[in-house]
C-alpha positions as CSV (number, residue, x, y, z in Angstrom):
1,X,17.3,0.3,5.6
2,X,16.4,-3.1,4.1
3,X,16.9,-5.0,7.7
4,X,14.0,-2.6,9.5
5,X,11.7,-3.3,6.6
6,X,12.1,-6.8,7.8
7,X,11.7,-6.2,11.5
8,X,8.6,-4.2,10.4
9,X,6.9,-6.6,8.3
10,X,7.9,-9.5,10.5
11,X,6.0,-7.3,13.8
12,X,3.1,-6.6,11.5
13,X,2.9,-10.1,10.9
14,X,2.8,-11.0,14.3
15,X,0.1,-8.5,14.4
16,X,-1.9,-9.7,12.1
17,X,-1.6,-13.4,13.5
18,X,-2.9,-12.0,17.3
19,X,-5.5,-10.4,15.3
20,X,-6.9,-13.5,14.0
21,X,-6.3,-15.4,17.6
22,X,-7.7,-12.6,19.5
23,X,-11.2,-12.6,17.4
24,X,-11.6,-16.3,17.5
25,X,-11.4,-15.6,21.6
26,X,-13.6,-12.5,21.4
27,X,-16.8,-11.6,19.5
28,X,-17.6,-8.5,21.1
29,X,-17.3,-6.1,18.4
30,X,-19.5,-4.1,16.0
31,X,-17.3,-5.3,13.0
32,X,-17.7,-8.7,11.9
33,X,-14.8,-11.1,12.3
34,X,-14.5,-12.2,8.4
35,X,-14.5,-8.2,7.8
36,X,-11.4,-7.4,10.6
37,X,-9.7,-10.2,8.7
38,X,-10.2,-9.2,5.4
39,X,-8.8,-6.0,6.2
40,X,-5.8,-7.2,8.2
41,X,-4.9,-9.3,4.8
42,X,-5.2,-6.3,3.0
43,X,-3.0,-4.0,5.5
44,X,-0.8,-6.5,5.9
45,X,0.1,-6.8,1.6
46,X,1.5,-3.0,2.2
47,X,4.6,-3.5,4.5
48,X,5.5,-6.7,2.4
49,X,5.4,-5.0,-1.0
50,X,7.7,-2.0,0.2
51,X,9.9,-4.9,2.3
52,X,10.5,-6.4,-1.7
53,X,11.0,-2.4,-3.2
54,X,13.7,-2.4,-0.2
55,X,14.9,-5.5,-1.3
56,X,15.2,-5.1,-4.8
57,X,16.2,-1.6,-4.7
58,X,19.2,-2.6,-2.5
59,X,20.3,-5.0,-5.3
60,X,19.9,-2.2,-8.4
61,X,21.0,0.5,-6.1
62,X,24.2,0.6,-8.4
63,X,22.0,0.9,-11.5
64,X,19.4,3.6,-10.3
65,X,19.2,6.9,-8.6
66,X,16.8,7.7,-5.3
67,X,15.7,10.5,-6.5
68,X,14.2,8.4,-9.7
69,X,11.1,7.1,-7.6
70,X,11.1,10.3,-5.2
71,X,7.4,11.4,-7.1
72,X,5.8,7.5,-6.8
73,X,7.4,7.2,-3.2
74,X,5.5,10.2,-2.4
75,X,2.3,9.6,-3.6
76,X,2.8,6.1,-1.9
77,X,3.2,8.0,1.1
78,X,0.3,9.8,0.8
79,X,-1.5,6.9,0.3
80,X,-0.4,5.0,3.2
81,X,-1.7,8.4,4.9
82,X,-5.2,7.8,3.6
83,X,-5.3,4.1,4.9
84,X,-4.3,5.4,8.3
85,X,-7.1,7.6,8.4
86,X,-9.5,5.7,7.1
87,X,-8.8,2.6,9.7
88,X,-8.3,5.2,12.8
89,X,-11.7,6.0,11.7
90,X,-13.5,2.6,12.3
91,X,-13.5,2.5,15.9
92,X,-16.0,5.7,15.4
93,X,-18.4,4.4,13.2
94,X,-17.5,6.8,10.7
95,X,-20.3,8.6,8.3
96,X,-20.0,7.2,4.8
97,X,-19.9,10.5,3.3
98,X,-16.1,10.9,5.4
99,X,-15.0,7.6,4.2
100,X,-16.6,8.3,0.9
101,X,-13.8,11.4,0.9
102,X,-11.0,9.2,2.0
103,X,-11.4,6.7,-0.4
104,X,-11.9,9.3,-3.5
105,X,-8.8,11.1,-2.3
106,X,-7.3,7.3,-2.8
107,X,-9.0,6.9,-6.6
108,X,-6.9,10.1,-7.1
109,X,-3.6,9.6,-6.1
110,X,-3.7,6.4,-7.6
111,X,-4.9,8.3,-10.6
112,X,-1.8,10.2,-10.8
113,X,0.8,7.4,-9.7
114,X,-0.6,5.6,-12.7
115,X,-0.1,9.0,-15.2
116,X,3.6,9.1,-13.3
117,X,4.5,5.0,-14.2
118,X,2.7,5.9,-17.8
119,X,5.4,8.5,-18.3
120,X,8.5,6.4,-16.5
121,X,7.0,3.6,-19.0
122,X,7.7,6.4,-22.4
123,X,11.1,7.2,-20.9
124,X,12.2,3.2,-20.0
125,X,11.0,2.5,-23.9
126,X,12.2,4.8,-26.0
127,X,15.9,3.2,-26.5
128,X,17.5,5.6,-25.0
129,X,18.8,4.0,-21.6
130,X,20.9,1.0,-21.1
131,X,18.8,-2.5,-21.3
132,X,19.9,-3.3,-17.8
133,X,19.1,0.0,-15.9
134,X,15.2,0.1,-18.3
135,X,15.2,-3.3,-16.5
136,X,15.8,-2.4,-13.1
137,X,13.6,0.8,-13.4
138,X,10.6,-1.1,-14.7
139,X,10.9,-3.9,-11.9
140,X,11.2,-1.0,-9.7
141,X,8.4,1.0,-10.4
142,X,5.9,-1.9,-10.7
143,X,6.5,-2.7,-7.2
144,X,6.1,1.0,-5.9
145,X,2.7,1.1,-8.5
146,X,2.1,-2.3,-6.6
147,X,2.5,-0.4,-3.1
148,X,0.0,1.9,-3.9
149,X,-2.5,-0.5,-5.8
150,X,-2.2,-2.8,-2.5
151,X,-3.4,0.6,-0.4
152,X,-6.1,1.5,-2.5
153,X,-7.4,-2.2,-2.3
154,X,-7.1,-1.5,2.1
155,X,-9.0,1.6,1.6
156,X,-11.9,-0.2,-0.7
157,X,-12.2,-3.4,2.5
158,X,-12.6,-0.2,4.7
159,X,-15.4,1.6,2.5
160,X,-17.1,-1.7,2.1
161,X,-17.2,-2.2,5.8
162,X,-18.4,1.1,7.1
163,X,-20.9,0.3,4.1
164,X,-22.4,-2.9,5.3
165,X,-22.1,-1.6,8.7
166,X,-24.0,1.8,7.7
């Protein structure tokens, strides 16, 4: 539901902001402090992008079908899986080669989203659905393309810091 998105974005907010207090109080770490930040900017993007699909969604829901977005929303699960990973590695100094994998098995499912929007795109053009629903579909699907663009851009922060730290 729309209302735990928010709960969920506002705690990972609140995260992100005792993140950022906690490494001004502490420099103890093998990551650098501008690199923790830069990826809790980028982790934090996620949440709030799905938060406006739930909004958004919850205003065309009349207009649309669930089952429209079932093939993005699972590659932008997937995706989120490959963040997960990749961040639950950092603690480990992971071997680039392992991240390397991660982060290709990103490229690729954001490969395929973008063949999926590519043919939502033929379908919302070709004149033969109502202006209103192409409408809502379109603004729909960018945001879920958005969802997945925002976790291949966590993924890249995380290569780039096991890089510099490798």
């Amino acid at each position: 539901p729309p209302g735990a998105l928010s709960v969920a974005r506002r705690n990972e907010k609140r995260n992100a902001e005792t993140i950022s207090e906690e490494l001004v109080k502490v420099f103890v770490t093998a990551l650098e402090r501008e690199d923790i930040e830069a990826l809790s900017r980028a982790l934090y993007r996620i949440p709030k992008t799905v938060e406006k699909f739930g909004e958004r969604y919850e205003i065309m829901h009349h207009l649309v079908k669930a089952e429209d977005f079932a093939p993005q929303m699972a590659i932008a699960q997937e995706a989120a899986s490959v963040v997960v990973r990749m961040v639950d590695m950092l603690p480990n100094s992971p071997r680039l080669e392992d991240i390397k994998a991660e982060n290709d098995k990103m490229q690729e499912l954001e490969g395929r989203a973008d063949a999926l929007v590519l043919g939502y795109l033929k379908e919302i053009y070709s004149g033969s659905m109502e202006p209103i629903k192409a409408m809502a579909m379109r603004d729909l699907y960018d945001l879920l393309e958005k969802v997945i663009d925002r976790c291949r851009d966590a993924c890249n922060v995380t290569s780039q810091i096991v890089l510099k730290n490798s």
